[in-house]
C-alpha positions in Angstrom: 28.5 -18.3 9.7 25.7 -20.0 11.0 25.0 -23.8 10.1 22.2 -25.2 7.8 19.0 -25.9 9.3 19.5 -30.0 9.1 22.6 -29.4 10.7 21.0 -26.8 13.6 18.5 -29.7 14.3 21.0 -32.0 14.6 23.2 -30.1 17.3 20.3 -29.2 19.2 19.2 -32.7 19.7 22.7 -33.8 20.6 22.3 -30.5 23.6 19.3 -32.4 25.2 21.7 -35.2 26.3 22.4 -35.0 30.1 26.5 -33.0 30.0 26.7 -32.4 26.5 26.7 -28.7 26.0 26.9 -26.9 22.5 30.5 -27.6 21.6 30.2 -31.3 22.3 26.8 -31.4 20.4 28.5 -29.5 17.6 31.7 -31.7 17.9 29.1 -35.2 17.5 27.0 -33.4 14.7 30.4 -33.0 12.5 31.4 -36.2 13.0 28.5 -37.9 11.9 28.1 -35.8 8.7 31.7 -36.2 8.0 32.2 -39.9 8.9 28.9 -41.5 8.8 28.3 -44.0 5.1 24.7 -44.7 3.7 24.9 -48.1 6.3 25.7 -46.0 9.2 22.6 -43.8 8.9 20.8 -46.7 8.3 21.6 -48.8 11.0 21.4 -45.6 13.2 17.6 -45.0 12.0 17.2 -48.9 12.1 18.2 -48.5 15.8 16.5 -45.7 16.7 13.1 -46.8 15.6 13.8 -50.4 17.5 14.4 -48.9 20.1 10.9 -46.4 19.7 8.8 -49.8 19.2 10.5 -52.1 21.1 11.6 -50.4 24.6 8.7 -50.3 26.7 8.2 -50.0 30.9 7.5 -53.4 32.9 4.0 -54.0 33.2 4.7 -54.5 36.7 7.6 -52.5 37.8 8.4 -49.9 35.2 12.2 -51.3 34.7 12.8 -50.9 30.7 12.1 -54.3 28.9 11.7 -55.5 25.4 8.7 -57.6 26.5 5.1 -57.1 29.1 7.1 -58.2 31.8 11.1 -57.8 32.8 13.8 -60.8 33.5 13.9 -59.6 36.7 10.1 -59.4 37.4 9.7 -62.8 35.7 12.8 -64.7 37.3 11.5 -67.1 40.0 14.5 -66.8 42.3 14.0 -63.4 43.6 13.1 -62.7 46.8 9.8 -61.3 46.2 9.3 -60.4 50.4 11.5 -57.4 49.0 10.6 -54.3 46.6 13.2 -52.0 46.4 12.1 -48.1 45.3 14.2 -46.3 42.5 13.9 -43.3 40.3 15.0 -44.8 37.0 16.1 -47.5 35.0 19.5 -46.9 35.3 19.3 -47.4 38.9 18.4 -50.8 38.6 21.1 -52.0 36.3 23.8 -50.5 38.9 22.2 -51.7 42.0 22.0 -54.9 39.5 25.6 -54.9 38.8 26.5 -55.2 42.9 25.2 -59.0 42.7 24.1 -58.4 46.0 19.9 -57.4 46.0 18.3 -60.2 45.2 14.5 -58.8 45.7 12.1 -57.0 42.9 12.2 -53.1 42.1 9.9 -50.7 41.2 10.7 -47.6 39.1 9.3 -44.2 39.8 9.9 -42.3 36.8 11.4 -40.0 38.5 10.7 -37.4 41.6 8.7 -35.5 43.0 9.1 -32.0 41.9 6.7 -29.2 41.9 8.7 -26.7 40.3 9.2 -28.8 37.5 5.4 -29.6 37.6 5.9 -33.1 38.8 3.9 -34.2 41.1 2.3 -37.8 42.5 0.4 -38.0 39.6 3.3 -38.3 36.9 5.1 -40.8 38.9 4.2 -44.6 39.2 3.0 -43.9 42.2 -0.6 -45.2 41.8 0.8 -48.8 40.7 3.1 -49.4 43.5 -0.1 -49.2 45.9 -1.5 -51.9 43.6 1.1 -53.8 43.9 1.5 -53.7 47.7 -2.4 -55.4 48.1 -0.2 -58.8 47.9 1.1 -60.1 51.1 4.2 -61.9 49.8 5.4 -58.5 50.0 7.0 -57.5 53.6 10.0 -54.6 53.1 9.8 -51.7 50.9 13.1 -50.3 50.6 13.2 -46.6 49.5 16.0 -45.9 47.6 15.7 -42.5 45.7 18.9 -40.4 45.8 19.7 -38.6 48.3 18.9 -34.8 47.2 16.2 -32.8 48.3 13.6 -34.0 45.3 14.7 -37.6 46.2 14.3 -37.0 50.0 10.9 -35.4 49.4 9.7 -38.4 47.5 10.5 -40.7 50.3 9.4 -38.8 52.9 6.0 -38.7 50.8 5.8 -42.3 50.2 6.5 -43.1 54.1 3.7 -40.7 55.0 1.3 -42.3 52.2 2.1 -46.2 53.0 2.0 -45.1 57.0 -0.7 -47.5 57.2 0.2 -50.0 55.2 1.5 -53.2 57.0 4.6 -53.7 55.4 8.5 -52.7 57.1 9.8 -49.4 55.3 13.1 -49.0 55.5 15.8 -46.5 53.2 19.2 -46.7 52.0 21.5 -45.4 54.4 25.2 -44.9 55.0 27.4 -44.9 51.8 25.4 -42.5 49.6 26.6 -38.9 50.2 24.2 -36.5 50.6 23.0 -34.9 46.8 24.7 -38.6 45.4 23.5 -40.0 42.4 22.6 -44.1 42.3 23.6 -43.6 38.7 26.9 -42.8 39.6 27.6 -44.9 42.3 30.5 -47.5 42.8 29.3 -51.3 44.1 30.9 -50.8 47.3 29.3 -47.9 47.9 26.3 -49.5 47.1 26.5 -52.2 48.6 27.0 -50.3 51.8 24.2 -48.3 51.5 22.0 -51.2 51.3 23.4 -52.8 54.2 22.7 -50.1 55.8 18.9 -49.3 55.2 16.9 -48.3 58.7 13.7 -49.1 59.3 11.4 -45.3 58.9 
């Protein structure tokens, strides 16, 4: 017997989380039918819409914020000689979590990735140029993951900032090869950072 429409919908969108196959998705549609009041679904839309009008990119590094600019752009206290390179948001808050990178970030948005039809363009590739024009800026630290769309994106930036007068270095040891930031402990981290070499 196949489920209601509503329902369908409902799995489906559950599916386009990152791990959660059909069963899972099915598993989180039931409950929330079955155990979610009025309030629940209210404070669930309420959410979901904050989050739609509220979450927006850093004007300057592309870090999620609720405001133009990020705490970490705006604190004082970082070592803005540094920018470290990641692919997403989420990459920040671990590498945040180490307490040990004290510098800015920028946020790609991702990798390049032709197959997938991503290329320079789609990334926030143009606004990390701007952002390089300032001379407080001395070390770029590329630190996509180590796969081959995350390797292909630093090898592209190093070729494109070759003449640029600013150090470029990448994370090194600690981060097997295909590893995920996201999934990353702080030691391993930490290493990785301490370990960047100059490209």
């Amino acid at each position: 017997m196949d489920y209601p429409d509503a329902l369908n919908n409902l799995i489906e969108t559950f599916m386009r989380y990152p791990g959660v196959g059909r069963k899972t998705a099915e598993r989180y549609a039931l409950y929330t039918i079955s155990s979610f009041k009025d309030e629940d679904y209210e404070a669930f839309r309420t959410t979901l819409e904050r989050v739609e009008n509220e979450i927006k990119p850093c004007e300057t590094c592309g870090h999620l914020t609720d405001r133009g600019i990020c705490p970490i752009c705006r604190d004082p206290s970082r070592d803005a000689s540094k920018i470290l390179v990641v692919e997403e948001s989420r990459d920040v808050i671990v590498i945040e979590k180490t307490r040990t990178y004290d510098g800015l970030y920028h946020v790609l948005g991702g990798v390049l990735s032709p197959s997938n039809g991503v290329g320079p363009e789609e990334l926030s590739i143009k606004p990390l140029l701007e952002r390089l024009k300032n001379d407080e800026h001395k070390e770029l630290i590329l630190a996509t993951n180590l796969s081959d769309e995350g390797e292909t994106t630093a090898l592209y930036l190093q070729r494109l900032l070759k003449d640029i007068d600013i150090l470029i270095t990448r994370i090194a040891y600690g981060m097997p090869a295909g590893g995920n930031i996201g999934y990353a402990d702080e030691i391993t981290l930490n290493k990785a950072l301490e370990g960047r070499k100059k490209l």
